[in-house]
C-alpha positions as CSV (number, residue, x, y, z in Angstrom):
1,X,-46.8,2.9,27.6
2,X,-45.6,2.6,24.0
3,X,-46.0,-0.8,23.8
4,X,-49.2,-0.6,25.2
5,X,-50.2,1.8,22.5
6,X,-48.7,0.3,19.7
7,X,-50.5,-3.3,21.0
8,X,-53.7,-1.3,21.2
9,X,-53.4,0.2,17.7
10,X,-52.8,-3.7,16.4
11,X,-56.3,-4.6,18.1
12,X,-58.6,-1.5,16.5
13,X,-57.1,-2.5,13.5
14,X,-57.4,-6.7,13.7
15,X,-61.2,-5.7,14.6
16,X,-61.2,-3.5,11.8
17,X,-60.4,-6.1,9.7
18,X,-62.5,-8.7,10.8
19,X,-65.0,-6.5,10.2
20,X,-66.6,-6.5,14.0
21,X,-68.0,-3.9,15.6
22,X,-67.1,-3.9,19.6
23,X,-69.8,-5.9,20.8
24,X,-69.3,-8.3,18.2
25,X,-65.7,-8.7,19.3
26,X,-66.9,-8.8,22.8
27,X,-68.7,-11.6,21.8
28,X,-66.0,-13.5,19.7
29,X,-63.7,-13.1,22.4
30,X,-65.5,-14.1,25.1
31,X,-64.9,-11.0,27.0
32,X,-67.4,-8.2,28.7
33,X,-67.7,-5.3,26.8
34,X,-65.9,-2.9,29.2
35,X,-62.9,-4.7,28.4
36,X,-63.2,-4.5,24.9
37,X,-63.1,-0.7,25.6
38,X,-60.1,-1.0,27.8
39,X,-58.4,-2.9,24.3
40,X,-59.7,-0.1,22.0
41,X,-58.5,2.6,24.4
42,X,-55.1,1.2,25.1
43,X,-56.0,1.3,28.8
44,X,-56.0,-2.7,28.7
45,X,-53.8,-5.7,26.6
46,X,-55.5,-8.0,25.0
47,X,-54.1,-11.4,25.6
48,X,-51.9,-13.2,22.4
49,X,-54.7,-15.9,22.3
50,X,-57.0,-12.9,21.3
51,X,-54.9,-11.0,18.9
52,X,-54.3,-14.8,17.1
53,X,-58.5,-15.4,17.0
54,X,-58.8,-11.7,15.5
55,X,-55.9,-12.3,12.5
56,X,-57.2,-15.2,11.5
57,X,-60.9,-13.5,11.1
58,X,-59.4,-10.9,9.8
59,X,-57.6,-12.6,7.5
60,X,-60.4,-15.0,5.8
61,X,-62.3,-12.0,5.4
62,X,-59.2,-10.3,3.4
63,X,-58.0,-13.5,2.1
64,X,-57.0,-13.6,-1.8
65,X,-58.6,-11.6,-4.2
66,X,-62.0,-12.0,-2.3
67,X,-63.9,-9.2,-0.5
68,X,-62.3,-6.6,1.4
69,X,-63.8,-5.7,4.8
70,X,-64.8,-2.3,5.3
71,X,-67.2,0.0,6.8
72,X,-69.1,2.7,5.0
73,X,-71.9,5.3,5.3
74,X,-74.9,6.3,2.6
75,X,-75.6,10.2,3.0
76,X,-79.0,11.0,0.9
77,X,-79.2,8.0,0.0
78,X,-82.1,7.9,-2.1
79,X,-82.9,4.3,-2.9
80,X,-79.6,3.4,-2.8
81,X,-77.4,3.1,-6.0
82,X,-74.0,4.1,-4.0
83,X,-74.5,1.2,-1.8
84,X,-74.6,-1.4,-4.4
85,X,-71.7,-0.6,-5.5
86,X,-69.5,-0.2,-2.0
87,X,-71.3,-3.0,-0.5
88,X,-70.4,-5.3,-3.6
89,X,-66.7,-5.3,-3.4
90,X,-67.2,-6.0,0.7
91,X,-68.3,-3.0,2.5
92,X,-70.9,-3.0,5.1
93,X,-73.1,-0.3,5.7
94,X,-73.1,0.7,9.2
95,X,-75.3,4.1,8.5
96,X,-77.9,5.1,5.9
97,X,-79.2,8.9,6.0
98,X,-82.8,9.9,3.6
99,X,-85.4,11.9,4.2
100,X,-87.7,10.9,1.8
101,X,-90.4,8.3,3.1
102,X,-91.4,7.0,0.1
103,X,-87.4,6.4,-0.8
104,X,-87.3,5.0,2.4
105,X,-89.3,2.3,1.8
106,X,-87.9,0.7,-1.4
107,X,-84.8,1.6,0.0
108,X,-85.6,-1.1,3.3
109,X,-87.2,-3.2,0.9
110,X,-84.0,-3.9,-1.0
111,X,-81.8,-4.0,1.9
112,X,-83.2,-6.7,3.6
113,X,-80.4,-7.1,6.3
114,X,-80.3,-3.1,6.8
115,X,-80.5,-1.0,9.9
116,X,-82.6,1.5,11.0
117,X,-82.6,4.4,8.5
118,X,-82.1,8.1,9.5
119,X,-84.2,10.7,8.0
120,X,-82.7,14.3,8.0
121,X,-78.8,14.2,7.8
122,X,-78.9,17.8,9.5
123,X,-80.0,16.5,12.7
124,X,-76.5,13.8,12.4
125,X,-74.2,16.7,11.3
126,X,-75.0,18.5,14.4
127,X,-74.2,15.7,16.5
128,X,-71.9,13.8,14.2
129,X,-70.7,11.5,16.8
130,X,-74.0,10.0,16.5
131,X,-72.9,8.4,13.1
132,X,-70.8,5.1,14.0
133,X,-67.3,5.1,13.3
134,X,-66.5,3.9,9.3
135,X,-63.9,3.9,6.6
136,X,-66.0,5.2,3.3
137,X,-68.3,8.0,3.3
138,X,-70.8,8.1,0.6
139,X,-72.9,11.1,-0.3
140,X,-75.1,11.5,-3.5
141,X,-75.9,15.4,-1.7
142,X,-78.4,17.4,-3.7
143,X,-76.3,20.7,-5.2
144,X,-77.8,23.5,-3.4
145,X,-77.0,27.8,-4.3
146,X,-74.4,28.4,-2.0
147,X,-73.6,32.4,-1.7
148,X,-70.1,32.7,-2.2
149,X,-68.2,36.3,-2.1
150,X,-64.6,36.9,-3.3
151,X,-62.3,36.0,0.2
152,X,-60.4,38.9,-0.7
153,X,-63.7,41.3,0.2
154,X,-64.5,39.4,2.9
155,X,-61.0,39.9,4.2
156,X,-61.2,43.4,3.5
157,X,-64.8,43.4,5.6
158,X,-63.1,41.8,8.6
159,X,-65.8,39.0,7.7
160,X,-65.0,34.8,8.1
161,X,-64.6,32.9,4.9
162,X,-63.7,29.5,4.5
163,X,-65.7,26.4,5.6
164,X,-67.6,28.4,8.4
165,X,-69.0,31.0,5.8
166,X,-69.0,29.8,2.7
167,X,-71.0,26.4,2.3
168,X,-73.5,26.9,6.0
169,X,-76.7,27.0,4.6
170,X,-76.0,24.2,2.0
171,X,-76.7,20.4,2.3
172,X,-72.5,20.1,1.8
173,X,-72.2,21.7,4.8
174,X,-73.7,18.6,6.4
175,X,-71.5,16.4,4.4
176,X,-68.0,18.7,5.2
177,X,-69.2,18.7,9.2
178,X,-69.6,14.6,9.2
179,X,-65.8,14.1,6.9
180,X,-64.8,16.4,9.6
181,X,-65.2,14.8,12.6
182,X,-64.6,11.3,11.4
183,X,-61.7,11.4,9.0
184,X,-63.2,8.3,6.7
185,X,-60.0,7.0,4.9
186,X,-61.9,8.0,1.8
187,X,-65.3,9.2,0.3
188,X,-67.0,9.6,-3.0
189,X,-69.5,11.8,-3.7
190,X,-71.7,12.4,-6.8
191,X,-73.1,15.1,-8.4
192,X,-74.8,16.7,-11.6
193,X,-72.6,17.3,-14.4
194,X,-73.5,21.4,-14.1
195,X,-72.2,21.3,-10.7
196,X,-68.7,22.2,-12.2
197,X,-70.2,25.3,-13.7
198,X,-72.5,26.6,-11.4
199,X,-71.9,29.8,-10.5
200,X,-69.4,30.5,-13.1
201,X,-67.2,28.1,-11.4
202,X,-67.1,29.5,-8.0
203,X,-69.5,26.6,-6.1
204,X,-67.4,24.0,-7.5
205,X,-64.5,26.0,-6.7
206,X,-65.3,26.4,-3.2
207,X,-66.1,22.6,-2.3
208,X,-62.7,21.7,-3.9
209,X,-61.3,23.8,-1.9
210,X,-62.9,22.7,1.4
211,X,-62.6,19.1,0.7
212,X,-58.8,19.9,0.4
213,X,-57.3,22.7,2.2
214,X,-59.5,22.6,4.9
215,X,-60.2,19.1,5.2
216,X,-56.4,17.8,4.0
217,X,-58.3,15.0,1.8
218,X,-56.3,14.1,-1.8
219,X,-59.2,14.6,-4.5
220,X,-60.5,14.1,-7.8
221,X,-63.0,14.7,-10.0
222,X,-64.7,13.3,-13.2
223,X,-67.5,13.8,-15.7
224,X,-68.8,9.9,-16.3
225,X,-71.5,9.3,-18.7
226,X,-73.7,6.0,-18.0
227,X,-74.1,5.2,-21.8
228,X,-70.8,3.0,-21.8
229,X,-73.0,0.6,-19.3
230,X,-76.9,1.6,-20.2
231,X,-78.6,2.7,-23.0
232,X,-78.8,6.0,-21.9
233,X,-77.0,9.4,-21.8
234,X,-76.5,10.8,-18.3
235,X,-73.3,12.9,-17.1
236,X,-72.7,13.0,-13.4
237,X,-69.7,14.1,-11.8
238,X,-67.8,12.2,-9.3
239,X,-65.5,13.3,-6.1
240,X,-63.0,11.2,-5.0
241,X,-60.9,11.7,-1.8
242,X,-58.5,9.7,0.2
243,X,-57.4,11.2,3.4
244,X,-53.7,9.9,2.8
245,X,-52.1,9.6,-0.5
246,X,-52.3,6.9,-3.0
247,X,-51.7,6.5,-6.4
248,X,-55.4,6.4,-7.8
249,X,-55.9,8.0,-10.6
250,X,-60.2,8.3,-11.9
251,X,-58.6,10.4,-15.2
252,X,-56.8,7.7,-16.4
253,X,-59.4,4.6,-15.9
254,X,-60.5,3.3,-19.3
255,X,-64.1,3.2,-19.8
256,X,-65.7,-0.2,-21.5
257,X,-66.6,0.5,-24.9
258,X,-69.9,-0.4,-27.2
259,X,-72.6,0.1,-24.5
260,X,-76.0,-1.7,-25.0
261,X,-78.5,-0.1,-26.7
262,X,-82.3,0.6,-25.6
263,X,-83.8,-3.0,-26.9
264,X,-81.9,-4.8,-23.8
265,X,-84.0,-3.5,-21.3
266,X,-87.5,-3.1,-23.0
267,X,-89.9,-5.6,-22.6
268,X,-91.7,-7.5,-25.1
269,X,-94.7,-5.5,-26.9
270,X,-97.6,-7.7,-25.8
271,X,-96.0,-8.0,-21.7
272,X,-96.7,-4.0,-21.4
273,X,-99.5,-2.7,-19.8
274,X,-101.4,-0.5,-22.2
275,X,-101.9,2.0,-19.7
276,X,-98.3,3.5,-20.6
277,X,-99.1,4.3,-23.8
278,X,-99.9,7.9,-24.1
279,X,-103.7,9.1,-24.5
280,X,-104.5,10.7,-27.5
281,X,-104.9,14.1,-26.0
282,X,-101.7,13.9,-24.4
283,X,-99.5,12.8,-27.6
284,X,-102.0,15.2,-30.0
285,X,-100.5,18.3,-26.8
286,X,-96.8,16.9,-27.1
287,X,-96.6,16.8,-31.0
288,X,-98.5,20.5,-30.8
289,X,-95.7,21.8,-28.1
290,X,-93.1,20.3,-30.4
291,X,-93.8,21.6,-33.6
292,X,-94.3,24.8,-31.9
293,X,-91.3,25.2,-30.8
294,X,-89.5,23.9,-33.9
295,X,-91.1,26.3,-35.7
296,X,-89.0,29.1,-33.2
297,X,-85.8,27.6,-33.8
298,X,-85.7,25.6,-30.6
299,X,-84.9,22.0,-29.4
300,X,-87.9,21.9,-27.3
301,X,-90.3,18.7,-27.2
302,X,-90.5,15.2,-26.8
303,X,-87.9,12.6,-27.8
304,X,-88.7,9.1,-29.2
305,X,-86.5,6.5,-29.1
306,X,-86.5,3.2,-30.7
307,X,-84.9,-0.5,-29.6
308,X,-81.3,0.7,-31.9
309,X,-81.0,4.0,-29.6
310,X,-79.2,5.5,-26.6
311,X,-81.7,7.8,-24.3
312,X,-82.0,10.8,-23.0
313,X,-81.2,11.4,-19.4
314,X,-84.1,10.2,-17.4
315,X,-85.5,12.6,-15.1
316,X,-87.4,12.9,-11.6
317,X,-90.2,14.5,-13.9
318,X,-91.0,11.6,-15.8
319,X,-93.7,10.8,-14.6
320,X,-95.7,13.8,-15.5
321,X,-95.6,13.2,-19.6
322,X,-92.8,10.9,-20.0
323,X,-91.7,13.4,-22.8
324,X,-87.9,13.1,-22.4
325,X,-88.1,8.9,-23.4
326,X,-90.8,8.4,-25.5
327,X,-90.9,4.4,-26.7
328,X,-91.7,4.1,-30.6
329,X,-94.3,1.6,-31.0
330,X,-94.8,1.1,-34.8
331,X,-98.3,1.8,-35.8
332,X,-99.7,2.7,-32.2
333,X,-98.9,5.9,-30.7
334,X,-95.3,5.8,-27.9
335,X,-95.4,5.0,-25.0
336,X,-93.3,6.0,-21.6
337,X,-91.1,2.8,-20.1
338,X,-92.7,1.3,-17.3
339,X,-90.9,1.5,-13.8
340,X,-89.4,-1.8,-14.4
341,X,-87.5,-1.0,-17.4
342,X,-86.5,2.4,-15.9
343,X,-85.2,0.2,-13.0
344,X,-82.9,-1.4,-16.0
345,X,-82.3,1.4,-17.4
346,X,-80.5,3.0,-14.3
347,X,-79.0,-0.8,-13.6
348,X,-80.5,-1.1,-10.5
349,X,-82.2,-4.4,-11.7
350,X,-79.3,-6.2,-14.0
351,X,-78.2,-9.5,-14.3
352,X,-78.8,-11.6,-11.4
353,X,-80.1,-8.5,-9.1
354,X,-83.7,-7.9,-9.2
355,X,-85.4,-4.9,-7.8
356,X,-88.8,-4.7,-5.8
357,X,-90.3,-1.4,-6.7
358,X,-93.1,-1.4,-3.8
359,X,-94.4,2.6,-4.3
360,X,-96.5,4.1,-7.0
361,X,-95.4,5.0,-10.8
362,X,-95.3,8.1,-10.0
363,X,-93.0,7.4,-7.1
364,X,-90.9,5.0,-8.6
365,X,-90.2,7.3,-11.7
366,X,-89.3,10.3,-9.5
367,X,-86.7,7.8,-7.5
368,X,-84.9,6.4,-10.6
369,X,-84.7,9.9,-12.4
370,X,-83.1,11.4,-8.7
371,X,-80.9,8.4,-8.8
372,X,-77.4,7.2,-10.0
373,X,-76.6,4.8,-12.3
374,X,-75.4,1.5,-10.4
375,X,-72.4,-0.1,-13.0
376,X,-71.1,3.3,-13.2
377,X,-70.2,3.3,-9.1
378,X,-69.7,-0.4,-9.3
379,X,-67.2,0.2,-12.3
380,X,-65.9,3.0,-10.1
381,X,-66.0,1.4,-6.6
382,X,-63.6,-1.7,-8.3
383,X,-61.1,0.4,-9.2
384,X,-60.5,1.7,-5.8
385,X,-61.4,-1.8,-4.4
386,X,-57.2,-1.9,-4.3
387,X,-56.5,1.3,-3.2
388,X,-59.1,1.2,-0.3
389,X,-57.6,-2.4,0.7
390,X,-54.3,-1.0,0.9
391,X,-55.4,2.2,3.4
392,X,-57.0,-0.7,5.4
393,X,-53.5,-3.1,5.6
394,X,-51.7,-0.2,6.6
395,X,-54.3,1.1,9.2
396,X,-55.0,4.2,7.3
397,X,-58.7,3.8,8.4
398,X,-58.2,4.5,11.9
399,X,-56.4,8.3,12.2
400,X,-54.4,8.9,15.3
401,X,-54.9,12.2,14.4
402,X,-57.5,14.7,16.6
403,X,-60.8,15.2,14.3
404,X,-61.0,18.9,12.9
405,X,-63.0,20.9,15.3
406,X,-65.6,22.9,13.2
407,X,-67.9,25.2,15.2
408,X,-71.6,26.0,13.6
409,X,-73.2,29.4,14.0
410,X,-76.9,29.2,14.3
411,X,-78.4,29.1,10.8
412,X,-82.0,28.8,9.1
413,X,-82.9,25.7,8.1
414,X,-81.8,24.4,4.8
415,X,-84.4,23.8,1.8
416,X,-85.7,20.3,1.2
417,X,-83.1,17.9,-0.1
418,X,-83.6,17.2,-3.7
């Protein structure tokens, strides 16, 4: 029986490798899928000709220094900047969770070779076995008030604290319930910089704490600013967590100096539609607003930025006055960036990679200002392209463990992601 098990273990983990899914293997292997079950289960011995086949597809695909072979999910997903950077040092997206239609569509338009997406992730954290089986678990989820009391009164009150009570209600519920029952060998998730403080401390505290003493994972956490890879200031705070230990260490990794500056991403002065340069009501209003508000001491107003500058974060509001990035135009009045440009800014379209933007301005601005800035994650997902590699070698991906059983008291429905 231990033999058996300890052969099964060897097959789950070639075909984890190899990067198949059980039909795939099936398929490879010339076998029915019911026997592929009996492999996975232990209940059947796959034959040495088999286990060669699998090592030596696993092997190509893990070959050198070339891509590792891994599966991984995208929780609010938005348009997808955490994918990029997964799927670019090997992983495959097996599952893709975002509610927003219009996100949804230059999200399928990018991801030619995707699956079917899902829309609310609440209906999939309520059933999370209907989420296929992966290694990384992604999640960008939208930092919602979570009502927190001191566990010490609740104790006191004879009243649950903990996973169950603290975080229900909040969209990292969802995310907690899915880690859960899966036990990915590691996740990152990603946050605004103010998540840290919210609540005097006490939300942040209380995911930490979930994510490790409930959920066992080893985590950290780090403040990175996109401007060493963009022209443009924006702090978001990343959560790392392998489920077993590893020497990773996101304080120490040494961020590239000299970032580019604004000019690299604008397009020439005659190639932009004047219809992003501001009316004159609307820059006679923002000048009026400005001084306004100077005049009382405040910070207040628009910014404008020329080719030599660093932005302001962009936000989902941009589209209503563009006031946060305001482009200089010598002699004419500023103008806001045009999608494109904000799709280079965020470093979604960089280098070889070019991004379809198939939605309205408005649309397209209100995506890029609720996304996150791609060379930061693909800067982050290389350095734990090692680490991940090594939980996969060692079989780390696959628990033997029993998933944590995490019951869910009825509860109103959450607000809108966002």
């Amino acid at each position: 029986m231990q033999e058996t098990q300890q052969d099964n273990n060897g097959f789950n983990h070639l075909c984890q490798r190899a990067g198949l899914t059980p039909g795939e293997a099936a398929s490879v292997l010339s076998v029915s899928d019911r026997t592929i079950a009996r492999y996975m289960t232990g209940d059947g011995r796959p034959t040495d000709l088999a286990m060669r086949v699998l090592r030596e597809l696993a092997d190509q695909k893990c070959a050198g220094n070339g891509p590792i072979s891994f599966r991984f999910i995208d929780l609010f997903a938005g348009i997808g900047g955490l994918r990029i950077g997964f799927q670019g040092i090997g992983g495959h997206c097996v599952f893709t969770s975002e509610w927003d239609q219009n996100a949804q569509k230059t999200y399928g338009v990018n991801f030619r070779d995707n699956h079917e997406l899902a829309g609310d992730v609440r209906e999939y954290s309520e059933n999370p076995g209907l989420i296929p089986e992966h290694d990384i678990l992604l999640a960008g989820f939208p930092c919602q008030p979570f009502s927190i009391a001191g566990v010490s009164k609740k104790n006191a009150l004879g009243r649950p604290h903990g996973f169950l009570c603290d975080t229900q209600g909040t969209l990292f519920f969802d995310t907690a319930q899915i880690i859960a029952h899966h036990r990915p060998a590691a996740f990152v998730l990603e946050n605004v910089k103010n998540l840290e403080s919210h609540d005097k401390g006490r939300t942040f505290a209380t995911i930490i704490n979930v994510l490790t003493n409930e959920l066992g994972y080893h985590v950290q956490t780090r403040v990175i600013s996109s401007e060493h890879w963009v022209p443009q200031r924006r702090e978001r705070i990343f959560i790392v967590g392998f489920r077993e230990p590893t020497e990773f260490d996101l304080k120490s990794l040494k961020l590239p100096d000299n970032g580019p500056k604004l000019g690299s991403i604008l397009d020439p002065h005659e190639e932009v539609d004047p219809k992003y340069t501001l009316t004159p009501r609307l820059w006679e209003y923002l000048q009026a607003y400005k001084e306004k508000h100077t005049s009382k001491g405040n910070g207040f107003g628009y910014s404008l930025f020329g080719p030599d500058d660093v932005t302001r974060t962009l936000s989902a509001r941009y589209y209503k006055d563009g006031s946060e990035i305001l482009v200089a135009q010598p002699g004419k009045r500023p103008r806001r960036l045009t999608p494109q440009e904000c799709a280079r800014l965020m470093g979604f379209d960089r280098g070889d990679r070019r991004w379809k933007i198939p939605v309205s301005d408005m649309q397209a601005y209100r995506q890029f200002g609720n996304a996150v800035v791609v060379p930061v994650v693909e800067f982050l997902a290389d350095a734990m392209k090692p680490f991940i590699e090594s939980a996969l070698l060692r079989g780390a991906s696959r628990s033997m463990a029993a998933p944590i059983i995490v019951s869910r008291p009825d509860r109103e429905p959450a607000s809108a992601h966002g």
